[in-house]
C-alpha positions in Angstrom: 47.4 29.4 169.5 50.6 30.9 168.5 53.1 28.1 167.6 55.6 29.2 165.4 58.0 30.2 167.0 60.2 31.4 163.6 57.3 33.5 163.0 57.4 36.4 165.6 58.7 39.7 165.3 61.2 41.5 167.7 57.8 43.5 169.6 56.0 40.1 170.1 59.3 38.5 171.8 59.4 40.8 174.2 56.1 41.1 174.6 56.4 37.4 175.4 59.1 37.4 177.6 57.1 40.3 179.8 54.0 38.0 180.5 57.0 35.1 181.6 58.8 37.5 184.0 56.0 40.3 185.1 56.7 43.8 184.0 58.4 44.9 186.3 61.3 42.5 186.5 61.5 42.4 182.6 62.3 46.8 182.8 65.2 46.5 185.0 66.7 43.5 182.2 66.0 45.5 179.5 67.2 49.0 179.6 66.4 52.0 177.4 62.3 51.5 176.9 60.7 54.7 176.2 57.2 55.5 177.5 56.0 54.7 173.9 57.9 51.4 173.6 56.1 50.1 176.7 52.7 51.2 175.3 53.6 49.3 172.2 55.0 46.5 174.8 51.3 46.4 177.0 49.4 46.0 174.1 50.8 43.2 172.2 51.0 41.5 174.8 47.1 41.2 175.3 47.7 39.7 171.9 50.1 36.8 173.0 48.4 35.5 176.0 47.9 32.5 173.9 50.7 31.4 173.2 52.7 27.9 173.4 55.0 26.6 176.2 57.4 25.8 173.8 57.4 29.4 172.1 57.3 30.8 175.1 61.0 28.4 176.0 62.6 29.6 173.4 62.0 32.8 173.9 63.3 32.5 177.0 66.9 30.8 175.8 67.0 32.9 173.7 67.0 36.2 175.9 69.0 34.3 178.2 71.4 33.5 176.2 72.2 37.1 174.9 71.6 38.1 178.0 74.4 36.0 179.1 76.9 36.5 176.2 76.4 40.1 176.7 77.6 39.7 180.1 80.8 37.3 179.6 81.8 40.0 177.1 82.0 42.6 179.8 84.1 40.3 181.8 86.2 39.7 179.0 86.7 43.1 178.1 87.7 43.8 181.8 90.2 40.8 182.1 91.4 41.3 178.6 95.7 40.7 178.7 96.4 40.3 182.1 92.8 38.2 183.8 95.4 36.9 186.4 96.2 40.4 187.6 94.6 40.4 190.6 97.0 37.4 192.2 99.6 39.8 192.6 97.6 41.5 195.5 97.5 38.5 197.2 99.6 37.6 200.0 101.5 34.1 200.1 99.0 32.6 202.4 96.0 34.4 201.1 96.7 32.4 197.7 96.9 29.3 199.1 93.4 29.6 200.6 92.3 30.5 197.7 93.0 27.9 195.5 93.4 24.8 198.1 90.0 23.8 198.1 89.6 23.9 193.9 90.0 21.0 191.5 93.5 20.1 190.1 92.9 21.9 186.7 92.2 25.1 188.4 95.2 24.6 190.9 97.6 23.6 187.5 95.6 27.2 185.7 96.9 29.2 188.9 100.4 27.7 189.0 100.7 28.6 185.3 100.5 32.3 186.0 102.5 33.2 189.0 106.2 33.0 189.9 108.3 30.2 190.2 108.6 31.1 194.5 104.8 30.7 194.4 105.0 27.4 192.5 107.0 25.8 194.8 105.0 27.0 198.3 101.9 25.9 196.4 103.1 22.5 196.1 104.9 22.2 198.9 101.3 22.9 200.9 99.6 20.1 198.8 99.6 16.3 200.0 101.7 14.0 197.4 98.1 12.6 195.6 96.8 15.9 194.9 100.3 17.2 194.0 100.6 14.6 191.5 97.2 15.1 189.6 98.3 19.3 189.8 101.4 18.3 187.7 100.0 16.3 185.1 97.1 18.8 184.6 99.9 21.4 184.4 101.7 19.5 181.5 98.2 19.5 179.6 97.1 23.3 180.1 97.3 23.6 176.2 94.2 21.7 175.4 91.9 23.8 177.7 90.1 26.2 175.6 91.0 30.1 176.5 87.5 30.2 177.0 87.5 28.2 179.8 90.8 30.2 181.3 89.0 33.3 181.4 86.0 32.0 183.0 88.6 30.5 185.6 90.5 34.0 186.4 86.7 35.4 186.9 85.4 33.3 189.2 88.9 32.9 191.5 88.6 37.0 191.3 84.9 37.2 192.7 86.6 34.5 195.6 89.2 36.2 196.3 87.1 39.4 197.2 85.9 37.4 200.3 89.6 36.2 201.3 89.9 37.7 204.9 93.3 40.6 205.0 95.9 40.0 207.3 94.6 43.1 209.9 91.1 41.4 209.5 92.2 38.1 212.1 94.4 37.6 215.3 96.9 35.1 215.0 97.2 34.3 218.2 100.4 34.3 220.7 101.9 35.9 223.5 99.4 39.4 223.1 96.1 37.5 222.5 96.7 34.9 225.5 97.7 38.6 228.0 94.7 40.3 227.0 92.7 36.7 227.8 95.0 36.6 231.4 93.7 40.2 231.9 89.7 39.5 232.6 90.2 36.8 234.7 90.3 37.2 238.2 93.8 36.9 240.4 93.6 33.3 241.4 92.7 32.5 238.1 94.6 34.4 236.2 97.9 32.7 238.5 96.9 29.2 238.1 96.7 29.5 233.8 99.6 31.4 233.8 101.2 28.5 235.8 100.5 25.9 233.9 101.3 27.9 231.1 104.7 28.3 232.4 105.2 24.7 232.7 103.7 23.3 229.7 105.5 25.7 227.4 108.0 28.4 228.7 108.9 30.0 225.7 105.0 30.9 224.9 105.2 32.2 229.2 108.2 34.2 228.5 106.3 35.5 225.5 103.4 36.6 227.5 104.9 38.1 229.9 106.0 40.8 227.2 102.5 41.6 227.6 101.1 40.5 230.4 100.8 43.5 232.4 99.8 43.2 236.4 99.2 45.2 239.3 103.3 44.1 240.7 104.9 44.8 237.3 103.7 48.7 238.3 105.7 49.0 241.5 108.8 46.5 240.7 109.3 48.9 236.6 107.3 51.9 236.5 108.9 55.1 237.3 107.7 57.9 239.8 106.0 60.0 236.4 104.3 57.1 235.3 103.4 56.1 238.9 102.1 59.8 239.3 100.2 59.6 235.9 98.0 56.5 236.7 97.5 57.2 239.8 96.1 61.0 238.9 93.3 59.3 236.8 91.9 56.7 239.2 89.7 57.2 241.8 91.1 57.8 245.6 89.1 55.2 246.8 90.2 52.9 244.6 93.7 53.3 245.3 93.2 53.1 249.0 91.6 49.6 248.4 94.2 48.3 245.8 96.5 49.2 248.5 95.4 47.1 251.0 97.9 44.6 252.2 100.8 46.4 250.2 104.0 47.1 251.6 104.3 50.3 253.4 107.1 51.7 250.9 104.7 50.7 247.9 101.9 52.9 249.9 103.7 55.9 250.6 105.3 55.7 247.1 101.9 56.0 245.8 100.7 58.7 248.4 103.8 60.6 247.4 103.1 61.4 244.2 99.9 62.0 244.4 98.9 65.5 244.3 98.7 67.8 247.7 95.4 68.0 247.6 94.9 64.3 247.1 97.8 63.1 249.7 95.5 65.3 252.1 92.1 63.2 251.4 93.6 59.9 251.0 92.5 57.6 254.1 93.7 54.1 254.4 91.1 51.4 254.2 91.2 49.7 257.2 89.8 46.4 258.7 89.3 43.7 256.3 88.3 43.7 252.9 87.7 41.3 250.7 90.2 39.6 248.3 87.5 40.4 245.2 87.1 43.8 246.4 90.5 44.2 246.3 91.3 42.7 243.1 88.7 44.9 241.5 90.5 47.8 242.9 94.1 46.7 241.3 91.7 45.6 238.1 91.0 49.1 237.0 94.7 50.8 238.3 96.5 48.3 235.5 93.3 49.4 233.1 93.7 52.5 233.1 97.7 51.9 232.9 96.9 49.9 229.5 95.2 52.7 228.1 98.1 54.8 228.6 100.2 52.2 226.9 97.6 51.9 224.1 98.3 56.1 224.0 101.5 55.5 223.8 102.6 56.7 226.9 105.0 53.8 227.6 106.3 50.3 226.6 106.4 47.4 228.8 108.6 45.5 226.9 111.1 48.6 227.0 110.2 49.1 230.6 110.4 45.5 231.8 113.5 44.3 229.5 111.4 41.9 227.5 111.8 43.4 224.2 114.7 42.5 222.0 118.1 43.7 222.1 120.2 44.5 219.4 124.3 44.1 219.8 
């Protein structure tokens, strides 16, 4: 029984440390073993097999514990002068959800390194208690070992690499709650747009910047754009989404259609409906969103609901 654990040579430690971890596992740790070494490897360790448990610990600390040093010396190395650095990338609100759910001392650490501007948001975001504790571990930064900095800059690093970017989220509003208005159906659609109206008329005024509907098309869009949507829908389509329209909102539509088209197009007639013809209207103000999305038009430009500057 091998015992001692002062005893071994460098071969028989790692020969050790194979048999813990499996051969495999123990290549990939330990880099830069030539075909020889691992022969040498193999058969000593046929000659440790018995060995003690507490050999065999100590050789484990003490692998890990180079292993480990080796690493934090890489991290050092790459957060050497400025392991901070990276909080200048972040965005206002981005740093405060980084560091809102740490500990006081980390909080007081982050405060230390940015701008006076960022100081003060910080705080201002915090709840008196928590602000309190923040300021007293800020006037005792000095006793926390540099060590212990580092290790702090490291880890809020790794974080902040899973912080979401301002593209990655909606924030909500006017555009969100149109595009939400535009799937539902037309009686629907009316009754949360009402209620909308009454419960908050500056968020209704807001989505109506947005809110694009089959009426908005005949009371703002001009003849080209008109002719344009029109062009890429289906004829029988338009003939249903027409039904019950005014006769000067028909032939408005039939009029700038092409020749060929005007001469197909056939009214619908009898009754239809109300979900046939909402499906109808559904894909004319689709198809007049893409354009929009193409750039084609504004609504806010061609309903007046953007802003004006004097």
């Amino acid at each position: 029984m091998i015992t001692d654990y002062h005893r071994l040579s460098g071969l028989q430690k790692v020969a050790i440390l194979f048999s813990i971890l499996g051969e495999s596992l123990a290549i990939t740790l330990i880099e830069d073993l030539s075909k020889t070494d691992k022969r040498k490897i193999r058969a000593m360790m046929r000659e440790m097999e018995n060995t003690s448990f507490s050999v065999k610990k100590r050789v484990t600390e003490e692998f890990y514990f180079s292993f480990v040093s080796e690493e934090f010396q890489k991290e050092e190395d790459d957060t050497a002068g400025k392991p901070f650095e990276f909080l200048d990338s972040l965005t206002e609100e981005q740093l405060v959800a980084l560091i809102s759910p740490e500990e006081p001392r980390v909080i007081a650490i982050v405060l230390a390194q940015v701008s006076l501007e960022r100081r003060t948001l910080i705080l201002n975001r915090m709840k008196p208690e928590e602000k309190g504790r923040t300021l007293i571990e800020l006037g005792n930064l000095s006793n926390i070992p540099l060590e212990a900095v580092v290790n702090v800059a490291t880890e809020l690093k790794e974080k902040s690499s899973f912080l979401p970017r301002t593209l990655d989220f909606s924030r909500g509003g006017g555009k969100d709650i149109a595009d939400i208005l535009s799937t539902m159906g037309q009686d629907e659609e009316d009754k949360f747009l009402s209620a909308i109206s009454l419960e908050n008329p500056e968020l209704a005024k807001e989505v109506k910047k947005y809110h694009l509907t089959f009426e908005n098309i005949f009371e703002f869009f001009p003849d080209n754009l008109i002719r344009d949507i029109m062009n890429s829908v289906d004829l029988d389509d338009i003939a249903t989404a027409l039904k019950g329209m005014s006769e000067a909102d028909v032939n408005r539509v039939i009029n700038n259609l092409p020749n060929k088209k005007q001469a197909m197009y056939e009214p619908k007639e009898g009754a239809l409906s109300k979900r046939e013809v909402e499906r109808a209207r559904k894909k004319i103000v689709e198809q007049a969103r893409i354009m929009e999305k193409d750039g084609a038009f504004s609504l806010q430009d061609l309903t007046g609901s953007g802003e004006m500057i004097e």
